[in-house]
VOGU-3710 file (C-alpha; in Angstrom, 3 decimals, decimal comma):
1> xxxxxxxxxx> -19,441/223,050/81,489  -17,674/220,550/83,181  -18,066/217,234/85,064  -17,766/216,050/88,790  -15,285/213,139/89,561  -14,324/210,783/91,999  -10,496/211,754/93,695  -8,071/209,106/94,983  -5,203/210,806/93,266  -2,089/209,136/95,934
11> xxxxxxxxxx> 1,454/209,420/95,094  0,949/209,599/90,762  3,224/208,010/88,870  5,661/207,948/92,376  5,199/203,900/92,692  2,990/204,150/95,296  1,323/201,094/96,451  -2,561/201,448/96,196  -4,299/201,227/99,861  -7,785/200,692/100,514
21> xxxxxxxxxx> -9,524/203,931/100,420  -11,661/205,199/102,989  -15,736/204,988/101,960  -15,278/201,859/99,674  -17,286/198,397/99,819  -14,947/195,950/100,672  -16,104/193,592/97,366  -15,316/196,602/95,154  -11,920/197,399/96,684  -9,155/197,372/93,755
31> xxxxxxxxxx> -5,706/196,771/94,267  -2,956/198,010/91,874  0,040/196,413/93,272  2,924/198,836/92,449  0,803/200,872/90,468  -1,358/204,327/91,394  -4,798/203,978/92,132  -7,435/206,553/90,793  -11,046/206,930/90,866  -12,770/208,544/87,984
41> xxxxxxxxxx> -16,733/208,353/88,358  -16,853/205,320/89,846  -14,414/203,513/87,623  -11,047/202,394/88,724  -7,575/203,191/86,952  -4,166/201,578/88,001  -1,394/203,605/86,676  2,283/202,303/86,290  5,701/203,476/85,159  8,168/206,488/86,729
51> xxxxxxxxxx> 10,519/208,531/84,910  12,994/205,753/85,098  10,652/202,723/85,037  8,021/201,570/81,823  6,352/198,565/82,014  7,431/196,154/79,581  5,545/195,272/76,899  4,249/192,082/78,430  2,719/193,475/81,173  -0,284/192,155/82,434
61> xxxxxxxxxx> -3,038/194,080/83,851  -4,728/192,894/87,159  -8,112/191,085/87,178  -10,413/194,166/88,760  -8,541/196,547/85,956  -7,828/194,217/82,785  -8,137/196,970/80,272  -4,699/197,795/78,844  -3,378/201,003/77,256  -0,197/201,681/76,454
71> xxxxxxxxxx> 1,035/205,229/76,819  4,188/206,877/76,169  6,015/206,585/79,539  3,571/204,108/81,053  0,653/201,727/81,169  -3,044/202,415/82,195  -4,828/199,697/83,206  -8,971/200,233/83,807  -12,377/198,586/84,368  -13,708/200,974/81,625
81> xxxxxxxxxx> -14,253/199,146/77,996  -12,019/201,658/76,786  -9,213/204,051/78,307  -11,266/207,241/76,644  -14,288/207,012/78,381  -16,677/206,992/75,343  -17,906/203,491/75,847  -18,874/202,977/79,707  -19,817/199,771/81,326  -22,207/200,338/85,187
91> xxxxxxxxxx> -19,523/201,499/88,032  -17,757/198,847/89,678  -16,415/200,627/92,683  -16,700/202,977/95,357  -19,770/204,859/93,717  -20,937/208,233/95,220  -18,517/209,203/97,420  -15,698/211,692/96,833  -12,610/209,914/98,130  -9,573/212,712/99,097
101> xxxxxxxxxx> -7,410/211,061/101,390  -4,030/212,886/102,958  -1,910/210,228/101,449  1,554/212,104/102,965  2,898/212,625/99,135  2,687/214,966/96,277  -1,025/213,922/94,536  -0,360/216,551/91,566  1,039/216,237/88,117  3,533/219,283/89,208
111> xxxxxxxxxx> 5,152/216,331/91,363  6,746/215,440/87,545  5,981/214,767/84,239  3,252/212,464/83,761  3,131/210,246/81,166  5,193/212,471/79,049  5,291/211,951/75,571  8,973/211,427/73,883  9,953/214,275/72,183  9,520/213,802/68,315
121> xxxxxxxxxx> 12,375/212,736/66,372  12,393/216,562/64,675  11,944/218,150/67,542  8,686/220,659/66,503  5,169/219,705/67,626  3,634/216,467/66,445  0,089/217,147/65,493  -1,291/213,549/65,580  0,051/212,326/69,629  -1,202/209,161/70,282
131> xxxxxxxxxx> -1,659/210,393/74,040  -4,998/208,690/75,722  -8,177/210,724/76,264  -6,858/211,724/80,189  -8,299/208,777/82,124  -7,086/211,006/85,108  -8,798/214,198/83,312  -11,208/214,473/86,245  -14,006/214,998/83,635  -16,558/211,594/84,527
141> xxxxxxxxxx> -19,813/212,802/84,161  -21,731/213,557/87,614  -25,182/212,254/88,066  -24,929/209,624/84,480  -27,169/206,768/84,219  -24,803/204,069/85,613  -25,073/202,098/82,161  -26,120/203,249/78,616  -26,697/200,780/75,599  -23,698/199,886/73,956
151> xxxxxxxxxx> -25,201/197,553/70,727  -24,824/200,653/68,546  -23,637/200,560/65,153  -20,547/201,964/64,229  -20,501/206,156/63,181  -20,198/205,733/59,123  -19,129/209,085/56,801  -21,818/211,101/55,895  -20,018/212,811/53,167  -20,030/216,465/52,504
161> xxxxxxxxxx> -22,731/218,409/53,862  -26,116/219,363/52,150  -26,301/222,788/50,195  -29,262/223,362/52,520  -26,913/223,985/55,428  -25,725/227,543/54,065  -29,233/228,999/52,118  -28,892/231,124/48,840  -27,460/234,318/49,848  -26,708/233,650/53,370
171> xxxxxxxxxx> -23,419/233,430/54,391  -21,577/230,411/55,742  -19,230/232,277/57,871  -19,488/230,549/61,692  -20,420/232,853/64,538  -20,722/230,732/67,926  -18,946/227,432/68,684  -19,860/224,708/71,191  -18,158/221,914/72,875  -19,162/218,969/74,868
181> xxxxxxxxxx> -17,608/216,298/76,830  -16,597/213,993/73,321  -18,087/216,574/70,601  -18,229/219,973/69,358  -20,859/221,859/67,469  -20,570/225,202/65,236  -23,275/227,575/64,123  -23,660/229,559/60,980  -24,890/232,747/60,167  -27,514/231,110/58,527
191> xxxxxxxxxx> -28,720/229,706/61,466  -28,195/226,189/60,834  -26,307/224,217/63,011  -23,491/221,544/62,519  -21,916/218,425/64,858  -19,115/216,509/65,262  -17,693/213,947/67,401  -19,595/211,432/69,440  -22,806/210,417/68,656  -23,524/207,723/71,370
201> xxxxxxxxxx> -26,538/209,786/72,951  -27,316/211,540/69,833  -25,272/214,637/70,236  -25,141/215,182/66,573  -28,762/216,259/66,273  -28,990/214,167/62,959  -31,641/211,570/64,084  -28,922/209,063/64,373  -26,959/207,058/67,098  -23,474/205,260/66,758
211> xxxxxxxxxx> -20,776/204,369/68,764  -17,130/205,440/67,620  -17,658/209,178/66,674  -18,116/211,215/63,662  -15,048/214,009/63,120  -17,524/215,148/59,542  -19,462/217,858/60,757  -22,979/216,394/60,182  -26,145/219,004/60,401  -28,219/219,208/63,279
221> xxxxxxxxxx> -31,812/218,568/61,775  -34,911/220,204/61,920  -32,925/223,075/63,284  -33,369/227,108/62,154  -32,842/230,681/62,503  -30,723/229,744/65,716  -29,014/232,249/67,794  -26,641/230,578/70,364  -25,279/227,334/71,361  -24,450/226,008/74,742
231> xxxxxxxxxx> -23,235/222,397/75,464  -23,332/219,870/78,729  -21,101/216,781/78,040  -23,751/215,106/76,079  -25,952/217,524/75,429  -26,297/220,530/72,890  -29,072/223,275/73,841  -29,901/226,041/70,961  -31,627/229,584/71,554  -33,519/230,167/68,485
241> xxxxxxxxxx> -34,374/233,167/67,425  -37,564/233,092/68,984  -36,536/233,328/72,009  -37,323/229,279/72,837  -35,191/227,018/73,199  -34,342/222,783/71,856  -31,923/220,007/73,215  -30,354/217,390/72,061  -28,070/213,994/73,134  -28,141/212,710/75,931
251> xxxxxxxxxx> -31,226/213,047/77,985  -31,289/210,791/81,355  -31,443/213,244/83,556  -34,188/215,626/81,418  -31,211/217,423/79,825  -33,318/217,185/77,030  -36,619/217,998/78,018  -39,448/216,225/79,909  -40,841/214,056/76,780  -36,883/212,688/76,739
261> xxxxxxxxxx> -36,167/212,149/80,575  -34,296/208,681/81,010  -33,156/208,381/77,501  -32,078/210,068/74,255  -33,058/212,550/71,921  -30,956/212,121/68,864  -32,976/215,557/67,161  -34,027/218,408/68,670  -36,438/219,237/71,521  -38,266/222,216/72,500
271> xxxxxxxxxx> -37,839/222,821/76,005  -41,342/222,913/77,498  -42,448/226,272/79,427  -39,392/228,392/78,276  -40,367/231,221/76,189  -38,328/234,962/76,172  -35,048/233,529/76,578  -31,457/236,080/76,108  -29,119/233,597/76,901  -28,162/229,685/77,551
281> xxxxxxxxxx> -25,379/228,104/79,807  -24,597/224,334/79,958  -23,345/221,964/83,228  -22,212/218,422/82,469  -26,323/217,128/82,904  -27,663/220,540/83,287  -28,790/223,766/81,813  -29,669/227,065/82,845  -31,709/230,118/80,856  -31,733/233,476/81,734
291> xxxxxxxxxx> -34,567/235,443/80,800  -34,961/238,652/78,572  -36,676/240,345/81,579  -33,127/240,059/82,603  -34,463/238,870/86,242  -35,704/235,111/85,750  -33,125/231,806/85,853  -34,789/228,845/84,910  -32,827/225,582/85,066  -33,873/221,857/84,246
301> xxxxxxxxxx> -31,895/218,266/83,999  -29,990/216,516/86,747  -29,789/218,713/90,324  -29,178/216,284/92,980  -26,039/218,349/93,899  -28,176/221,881/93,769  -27,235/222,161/89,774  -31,106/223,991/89,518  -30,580/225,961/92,291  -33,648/224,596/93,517
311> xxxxxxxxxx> -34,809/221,664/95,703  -35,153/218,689/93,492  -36,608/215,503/95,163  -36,310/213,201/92,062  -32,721/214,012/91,352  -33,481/215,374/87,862  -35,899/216,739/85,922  -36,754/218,002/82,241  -38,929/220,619/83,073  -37,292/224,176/84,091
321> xxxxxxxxxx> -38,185/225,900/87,186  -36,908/228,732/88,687  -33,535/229,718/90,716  -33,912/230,377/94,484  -32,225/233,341/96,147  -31,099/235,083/93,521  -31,832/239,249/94,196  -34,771/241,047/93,313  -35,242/244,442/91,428  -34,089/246,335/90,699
331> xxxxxxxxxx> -31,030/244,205/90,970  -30,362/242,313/86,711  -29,004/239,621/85,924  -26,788/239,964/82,683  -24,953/236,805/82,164  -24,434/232,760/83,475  -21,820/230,402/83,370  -21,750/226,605/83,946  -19,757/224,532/85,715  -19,457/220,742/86,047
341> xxxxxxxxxx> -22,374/221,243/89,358  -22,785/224,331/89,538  -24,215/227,536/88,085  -23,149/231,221/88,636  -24,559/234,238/87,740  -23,477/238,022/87,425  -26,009/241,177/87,954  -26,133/244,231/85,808  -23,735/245,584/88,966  -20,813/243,366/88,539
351> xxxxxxxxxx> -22,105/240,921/91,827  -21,416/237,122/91,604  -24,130/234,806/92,715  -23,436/231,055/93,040  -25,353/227,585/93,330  -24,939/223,777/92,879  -21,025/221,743/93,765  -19,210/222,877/96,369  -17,185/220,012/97,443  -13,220/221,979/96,228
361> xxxxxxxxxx> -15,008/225,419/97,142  -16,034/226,330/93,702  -18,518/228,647/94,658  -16,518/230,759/96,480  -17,654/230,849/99,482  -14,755/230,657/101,817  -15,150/226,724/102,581  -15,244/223,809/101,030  -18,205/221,136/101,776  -19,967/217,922/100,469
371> xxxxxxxxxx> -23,690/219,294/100,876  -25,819/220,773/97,966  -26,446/224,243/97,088  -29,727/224,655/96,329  -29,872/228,403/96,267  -27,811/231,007/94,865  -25,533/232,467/97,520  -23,510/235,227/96,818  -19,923/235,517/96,065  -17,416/237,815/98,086
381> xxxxxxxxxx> -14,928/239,037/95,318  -14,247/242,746/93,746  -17,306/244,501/92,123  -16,919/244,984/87,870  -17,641/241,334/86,994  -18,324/241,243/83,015  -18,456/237,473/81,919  -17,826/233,843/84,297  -17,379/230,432/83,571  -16,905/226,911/85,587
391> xxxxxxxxxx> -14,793/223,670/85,560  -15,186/220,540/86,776  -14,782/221,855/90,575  -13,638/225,607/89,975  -14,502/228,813/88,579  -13,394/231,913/86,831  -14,495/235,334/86,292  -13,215/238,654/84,195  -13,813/242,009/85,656  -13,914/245,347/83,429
401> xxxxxxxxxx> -10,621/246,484/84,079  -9,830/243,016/82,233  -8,510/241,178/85,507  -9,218/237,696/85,531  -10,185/235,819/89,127  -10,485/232,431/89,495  -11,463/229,729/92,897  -11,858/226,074/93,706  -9,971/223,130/93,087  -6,273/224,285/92,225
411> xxxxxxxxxx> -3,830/220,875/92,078  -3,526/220,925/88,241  -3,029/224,485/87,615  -7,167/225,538/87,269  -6,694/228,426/89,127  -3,500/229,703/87,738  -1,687/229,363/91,474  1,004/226,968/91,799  -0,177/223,777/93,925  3,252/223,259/95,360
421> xxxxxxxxxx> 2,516/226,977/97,113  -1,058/225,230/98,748  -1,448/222,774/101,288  -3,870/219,734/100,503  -6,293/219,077/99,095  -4,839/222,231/97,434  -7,834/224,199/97,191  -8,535/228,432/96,335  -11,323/228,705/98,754  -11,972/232,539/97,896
431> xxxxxxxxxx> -11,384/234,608/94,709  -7,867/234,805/93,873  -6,767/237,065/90,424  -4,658/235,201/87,956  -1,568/236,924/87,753  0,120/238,417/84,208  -3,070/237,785/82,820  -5,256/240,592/81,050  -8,233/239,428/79,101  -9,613/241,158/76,250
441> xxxxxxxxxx> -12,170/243,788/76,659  -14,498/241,773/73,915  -17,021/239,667/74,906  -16,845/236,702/75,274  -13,147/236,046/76,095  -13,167/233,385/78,988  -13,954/230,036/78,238  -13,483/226,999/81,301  -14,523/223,332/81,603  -13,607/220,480/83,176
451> xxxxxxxxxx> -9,693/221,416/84,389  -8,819/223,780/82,314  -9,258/227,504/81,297  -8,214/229,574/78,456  -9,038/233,405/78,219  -8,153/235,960/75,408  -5,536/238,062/76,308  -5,811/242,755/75,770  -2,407/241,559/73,441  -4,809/239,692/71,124
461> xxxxxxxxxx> -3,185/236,084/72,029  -5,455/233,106/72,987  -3,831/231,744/76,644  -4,599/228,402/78,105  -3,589/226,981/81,512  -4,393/223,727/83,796  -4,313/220,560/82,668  -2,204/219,266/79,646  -2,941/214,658/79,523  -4,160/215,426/76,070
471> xxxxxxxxxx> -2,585/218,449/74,847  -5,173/221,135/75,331  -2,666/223,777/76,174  -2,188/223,764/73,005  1,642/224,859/72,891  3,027/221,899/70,802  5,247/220,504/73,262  6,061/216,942/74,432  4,833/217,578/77,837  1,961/216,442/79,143
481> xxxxxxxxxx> 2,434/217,902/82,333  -0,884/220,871/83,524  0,638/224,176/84,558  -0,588/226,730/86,672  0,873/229,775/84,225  -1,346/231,042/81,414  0,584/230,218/78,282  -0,273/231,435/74,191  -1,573/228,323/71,954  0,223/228,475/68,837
491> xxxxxxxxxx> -0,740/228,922/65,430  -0,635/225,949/62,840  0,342/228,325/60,355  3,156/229,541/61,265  4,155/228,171/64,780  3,511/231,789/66,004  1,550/232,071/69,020  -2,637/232,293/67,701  -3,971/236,149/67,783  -7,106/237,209/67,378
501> xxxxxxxxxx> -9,779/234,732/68,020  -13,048/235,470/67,919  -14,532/233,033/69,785  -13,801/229,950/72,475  -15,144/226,851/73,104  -13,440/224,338/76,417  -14,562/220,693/76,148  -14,433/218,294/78,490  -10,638/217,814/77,254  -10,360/219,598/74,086
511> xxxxxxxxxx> -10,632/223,297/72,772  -11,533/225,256/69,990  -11,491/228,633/68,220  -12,545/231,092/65,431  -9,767/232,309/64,050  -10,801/234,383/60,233  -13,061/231,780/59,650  -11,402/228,888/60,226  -12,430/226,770/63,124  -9,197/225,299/64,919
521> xxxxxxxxxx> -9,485/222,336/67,434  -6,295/221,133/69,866  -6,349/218,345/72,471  -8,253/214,833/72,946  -9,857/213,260/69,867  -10,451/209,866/70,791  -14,206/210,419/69,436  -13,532/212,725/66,656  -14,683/216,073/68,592  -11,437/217,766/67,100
531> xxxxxxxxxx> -12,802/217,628/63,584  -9,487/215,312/62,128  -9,704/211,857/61,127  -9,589/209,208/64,620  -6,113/207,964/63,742  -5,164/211,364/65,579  -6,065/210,322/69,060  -5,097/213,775/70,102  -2,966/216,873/69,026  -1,057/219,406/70,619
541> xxxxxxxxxx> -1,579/221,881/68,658  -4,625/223,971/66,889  -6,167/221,928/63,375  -8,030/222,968/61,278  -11,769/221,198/61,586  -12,198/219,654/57,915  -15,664/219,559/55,863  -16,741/222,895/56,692  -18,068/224,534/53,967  -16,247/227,936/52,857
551> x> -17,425/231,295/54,370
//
């Protein structure tokens, strides 16, 4: 899972002056002086501050952008009520259109360090940065209602959880992990579910609402014998046991069902018309369901960009209806995986089929190009395919022989090919293999979202690569800066790299694991989706998520 975004990325943290950009209404033009202009679904961010220039502290934000954070190394200055995205106000600029202009410089972060924390005074990882939830993350939300209601109370403690949520005799070991744009969610082997994180939409499942996130893991109610979890940004799907499936969160474009379309379902919703489900897999507004007859996709929620790999007149839509183009028998499908807009899907052969986003050529098909996808097309890339997964505009794949292959947008590193070796807009339009990278023959052992990937390596070590605002590599170091080389996450333990885990979960910008039953969270945490108290706006390395109950 994994959300589209708006791209006026000129010149960052160079001290370029901010131009007019092509496809904008002249009232909702913003100008950033000295300072970098991006567009992040449809709100606008001024950026300021070079290696060898920081704003001073009395710096003063322009009118169009009065929103002030202070970062180490710079100032970011938005139209959003705050820097991390979790409270939105409606767009206020050049809405809808996907703005890439050849500005003549370096648009990447491998142009420098950006925003780069200082190093800490002892010189080891700090696991509490104070780095902002990446308002340059590229992870805004496609197809969100332009305004939500924002007079929610504030998220309270719920204390430790209920007995309930671990039976007699069932054990409370966690077998499948989840995670969202702002939170995460962990099932037991009991079946019952648990949330963290933001609870704007209702994510949490608990029948509640608040603004301000929740890192207590709070149980999902009304929720058994569940199999599988799969997550949009704010939206949690289950696959029960028998075979049907329930939503939850956010629900404005039918994420959650038909009886929820155009607003929220704060507890779970059975998914009308879906019955015999194997398997679940989660876009930022959509979600897709492969069938135990191994042959039917059935999608539902937002598909103006082909995300349902069917024609969708309304836009969205909460009941699921079948993929188009996808082959017949005695061709299988055996697995799905989500991107931001799009959906693939691999056959019982190895064969990649594609539908949805294709605007950085994440499905593979040799171009890049602003029209929808309605239909799954297929992929030309090596046979062998086990398991795939999709970012915000690119996707990845592990063959048999362990290989890893990955296409579509590449300037922060998604891909695992330098940028600087690409010319603009720095796009892998076809299949490319990640080099020195050998995933584990387990399944699974690729995880992607939004602009970022991580993948378990045949050595048993957990590698990350992309981008790095909010420290999802997960490598404890100052920088901030994405890379394009597959690097280990280290261990809080020990400061050794982290071996062994079982499973992975990519959020919009933070990541977890299962590592010997603990669950370990790294990156943004401006909502509480890393499990940690809020003062820890992020962390660079793996913590431990705090009120789970012991296995």
């Amino acid at each position: 899972m994994a959300p589209r975004v708006l791209r006026a990325l000129c010149g960052v943290l160079l001290g370029a002056s901010a131009t007019t950009q092509p496809g904008c209404d002249d009232a909702s033009v913003v100008s950033c002086g000295e300072g970098v202009f991006h567009q992040i679904d449809g709100h606008a961010y001024c950026v300021y501050g070079t290696e060898a220039t920081t704003p001073g502290s009395d710096f003063v934000c322009p009118a169009r952008t009065p929103n002030k954070l202070e970062v180490a190394g710079g100032v970011v200055c938005t139209d959003d009520r705050s820097a991390d995205g979790s409270e939105d106000i409606p767009r206020s600029a050049c809405s809808g259109t996907d703005i890439a202009p050849a500005c003549g410089v370096p648009s990447e972060r491998d142009a420098g360090p950006a925003l780069d924390a200082a190093p800490e005074p002892d010189g080891g990882p700090d696991a509490t940065d104070a780095e902002p939830d990446a308002p340059d993350a590229r992870d805004a939300e496609p197809d969100a209602p332009d305004a939500r209601p924002t007079a929610l109370p504030a998220c309270e403690d719920p204390g430790p959880l209920p007995a309930s949520v671990c039976e007699a005799g069932m054990s409370c070991d966690v077998v499948d992990l989840a995670a969202g744009g702002l939170h995460t969610c962990a099932l037991f082997r009991s079946g019952s579910v648990v949330c963290w994180g933001d609870n704007h939409y209702g994510q949490l499942g608990d029948g509640t609402r608040c603004d301000g996130g929740s890192p207590v893991p709070r149980p999902v109610v009304g929720l058994t014998n569940v199999d599988a979890l799969s997550a949009g940004v704010h939206h949690t799907c289950a696959l029960l046991a028998d075979e049907t499936v329930r939503c939850w969160g956010d629900g404005g474009s039918g994420q959650a069902g038909a009886a929820s379309l155009g607003t929220e379902a704060p507890t779970p919703q059975l998914i009308g018309g879906l019955t015999r489900i194997a398997q679940l897999s989660s876009g930022s507004n959509h979600t897709c369901a492969l069938g135990i007859d191994a042959r039917t996709v059935s999608c539902w929620g937002g598909g103006p960009l082909g995300e349902l790999g069917r024609p969708t007149p309304a836009g969205a839509t909460g009941t699921p209806g079948a993929v188009l183009g996808l082959p017949g028998a005695p061709a299988e499908i055996a697995s799905l995986g989500s991107g931001s807009a799009h959906t693939c899907a691999v056959t019982s052969t190895g064969a990649v089929y594609c539908w949805g986003s294709n605007e950085r050529g994440q499905l593979g098909l040799g171009t890049a190009d602003a029209e929808p996808h309605p239909g799954a097309v297929a992929v030309s890339m090596p046979s062998g395919v086990l398991e795939i997964d999709g970012g915000a505009f690119h996707t990845c794949a592990r063959l048999a022989a362990g290989a890893t292959w990955c296409w579509g947008a590449a300037d922060l590193g998604q891909v695992a090919v330098d940028p600087a070796t690409l010319s603009v807009p720095r796009d892998v339009l076809v299949p490319r293999m990640v080099e020195g990278l050998i995933a584990h023959d387990g399944y699974p052992a690729l995880a992607i979202s939004g602009d970022l990937g991580c993948a378990r390596g045949d050595d048993g070590l957990l590698y990350c690569w992309g981008t790095n605002f909010n420290g999802e590599l997960g490598r404890g170091t100052a920088s901030v800066a994405p890379t394009h080389t597959a690097s280990p996450v280290i261990d809080t333990a020990d400061s050794a790299p982290l071996r062994n885990a079982s499973r992975l979960a990519v959020g919009r910008t933070h990541v977890c694991a299962l590592l010997a039953g603990r669950v370990l969270c790294w990156g943004a945490n401006a909502t509480g989706q890393l499990g940690v108290p809020l003062a820890s706006s992020s962390s660079r390395i793996p913590l431990e998520v705090r009120g789970m109950p012991s296995p």
